[in-house]
C-alpha positions as CSV (number, residue, x, y, z in Angstrom):
1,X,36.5,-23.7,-1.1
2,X,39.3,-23.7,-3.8
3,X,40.1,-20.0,-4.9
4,X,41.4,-19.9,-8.5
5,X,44.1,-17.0,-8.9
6,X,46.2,-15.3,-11.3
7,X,50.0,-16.5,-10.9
8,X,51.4,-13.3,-11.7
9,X,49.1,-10.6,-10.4
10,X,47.7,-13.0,-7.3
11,X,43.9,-11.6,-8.7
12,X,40.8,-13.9,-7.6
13,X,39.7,-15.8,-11.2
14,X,37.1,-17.7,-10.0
15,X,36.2,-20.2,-7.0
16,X,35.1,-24.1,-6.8
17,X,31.7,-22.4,-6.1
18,X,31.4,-22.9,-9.9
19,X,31.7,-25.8,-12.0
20,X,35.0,-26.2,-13.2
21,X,36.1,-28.4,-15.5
22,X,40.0,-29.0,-15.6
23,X,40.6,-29.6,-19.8
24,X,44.7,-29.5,-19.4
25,X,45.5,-29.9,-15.7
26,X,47.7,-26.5,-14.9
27,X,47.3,-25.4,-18.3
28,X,43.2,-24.7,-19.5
29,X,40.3,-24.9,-16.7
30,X,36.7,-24.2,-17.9
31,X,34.4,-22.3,-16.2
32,X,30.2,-22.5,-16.5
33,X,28.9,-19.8,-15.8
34,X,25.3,-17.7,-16.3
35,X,24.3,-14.2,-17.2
36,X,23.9,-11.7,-14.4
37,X,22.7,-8.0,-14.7
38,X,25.7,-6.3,-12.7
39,X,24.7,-2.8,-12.2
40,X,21.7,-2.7,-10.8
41,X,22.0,-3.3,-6.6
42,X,22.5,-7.0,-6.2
43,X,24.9,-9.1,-8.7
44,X,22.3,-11.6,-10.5
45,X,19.3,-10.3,-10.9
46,X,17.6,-11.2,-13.9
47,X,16.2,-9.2,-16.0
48,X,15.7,-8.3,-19.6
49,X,17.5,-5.8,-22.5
50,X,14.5,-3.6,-22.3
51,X,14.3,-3.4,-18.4
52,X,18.1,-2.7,-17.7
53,X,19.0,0.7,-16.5
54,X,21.7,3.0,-18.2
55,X,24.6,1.7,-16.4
56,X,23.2,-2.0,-16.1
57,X,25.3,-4.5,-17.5
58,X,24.6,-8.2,-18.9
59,X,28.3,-10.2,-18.0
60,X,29.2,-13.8,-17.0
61,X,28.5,-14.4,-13.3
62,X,32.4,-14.9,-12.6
63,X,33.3,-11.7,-14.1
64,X,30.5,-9.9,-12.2
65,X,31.7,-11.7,-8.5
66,X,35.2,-11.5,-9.5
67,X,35.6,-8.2,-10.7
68,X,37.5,-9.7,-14.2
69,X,37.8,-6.8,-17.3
70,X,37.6,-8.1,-20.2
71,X,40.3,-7.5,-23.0
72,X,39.1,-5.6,-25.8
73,X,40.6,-5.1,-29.1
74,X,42.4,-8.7,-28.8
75,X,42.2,-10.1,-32.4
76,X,42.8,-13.7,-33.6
77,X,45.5,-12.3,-35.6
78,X,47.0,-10.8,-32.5
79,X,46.7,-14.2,-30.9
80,X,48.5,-16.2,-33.9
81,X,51.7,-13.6,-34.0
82,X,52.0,-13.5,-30.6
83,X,51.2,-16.9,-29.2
84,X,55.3,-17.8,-29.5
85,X,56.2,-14.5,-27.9
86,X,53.4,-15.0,-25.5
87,X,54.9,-18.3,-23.9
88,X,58.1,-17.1,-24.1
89,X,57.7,-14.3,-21.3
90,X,55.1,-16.8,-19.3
91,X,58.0,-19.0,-19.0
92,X,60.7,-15.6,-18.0
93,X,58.0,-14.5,-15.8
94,X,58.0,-17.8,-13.8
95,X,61.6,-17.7,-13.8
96,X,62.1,-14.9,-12.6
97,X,59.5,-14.9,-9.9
98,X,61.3,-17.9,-8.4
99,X,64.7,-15.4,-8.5
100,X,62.2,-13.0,-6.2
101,X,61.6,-15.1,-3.6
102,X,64.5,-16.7,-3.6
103,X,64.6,-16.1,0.2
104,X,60.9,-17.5,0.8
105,X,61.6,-21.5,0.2
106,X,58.1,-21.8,-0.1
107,X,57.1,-19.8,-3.0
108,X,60.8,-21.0,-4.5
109,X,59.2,-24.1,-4.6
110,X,55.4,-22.9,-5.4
111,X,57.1,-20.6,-8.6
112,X,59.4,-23.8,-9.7
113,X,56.6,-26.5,-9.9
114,X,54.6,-24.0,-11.6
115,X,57.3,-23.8,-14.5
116,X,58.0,-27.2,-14.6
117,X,54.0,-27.6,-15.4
118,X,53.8,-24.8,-17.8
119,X,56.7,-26.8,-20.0
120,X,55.0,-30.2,-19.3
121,X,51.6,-29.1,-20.5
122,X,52.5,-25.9,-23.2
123,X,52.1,-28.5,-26.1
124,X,48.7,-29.7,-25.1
125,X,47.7,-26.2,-24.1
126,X,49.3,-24.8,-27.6
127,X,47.2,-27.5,-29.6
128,X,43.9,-26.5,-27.6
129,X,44.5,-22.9,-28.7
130,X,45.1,-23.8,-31.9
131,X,42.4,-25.9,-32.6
132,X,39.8,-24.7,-30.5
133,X,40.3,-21.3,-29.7
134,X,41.5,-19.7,-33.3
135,X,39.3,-21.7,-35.2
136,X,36.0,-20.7,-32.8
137,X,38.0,-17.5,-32.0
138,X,34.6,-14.7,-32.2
139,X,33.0,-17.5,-29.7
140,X,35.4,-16.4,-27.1
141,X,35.5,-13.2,-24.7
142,X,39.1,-13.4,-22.4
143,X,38.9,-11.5,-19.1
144,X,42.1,-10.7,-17.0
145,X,41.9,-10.1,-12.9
């Protein structure tokens, strides 16, 4: 099984258990997923609006197994001013997380080869975002570990 994670925080995203679909390899990965009632005893039982108890809760499979929150208040506006600064502090972060483990060869490595594929795919990834994401933008929901 292939565990998905978070580069920074090292939280589980999602496994190979679903279908993934790799859109910009290192960059975008799409994930199918169903509707779960989380909430009520066992993750995935199906049920309807009317039959869901007070603190039942309709979410996405993977954010039910994964434990994922989604980010609230994000707006496409918020997106569009940000992106630049966004990518900037990916690409710090990943810097400096190679200065961090500068005695662990290993995760050197891991941390450097991760940089070198945020640069080689940021275009793609930056044209996905901004003509699939902003345009479809209230089709979206963005979940962080």
């Amino acid at each position: 099984m292939i565990l998905y994670k978070d580069i920074f925080t090292d939280d589980e995203m999602f496994t190979d258990a679903l279908k993934c679909v790799t859109i910009i390899e290192g960059g975008v990965t799409a994930v199918e997923t169903k509707m779960v009632v989380d909430g009520v005893g066992d993750i995935g039982v199906e049920a309807n609006d009317d039959d869901l108890e007070d603190t039942a809760e309709k979410k996405p499979d993977v954010v039910a197994n994964h434990k994922l929150f989604k980010m609230d208040g994000l707006t496409k506006k918020m997106v569009k001013k940000k992106w630049k600064t966004l990518t900037k502090a990916t690409a710090k972060i990943l810097g400096d997380k190679c200065d961090e483990y500068k005695d662990n060869e290993y995760k050197q490595k891991y941390f450097k080869a991760q940089k070198k594929a945020f640069k080689k795919c940021f275009d793609e990834v930056k044209k996905f975002v901004e003509e699939k994401v902003l345009p479809n933008f209230d089709n979206f929901d963005f979940y962080v570990g």
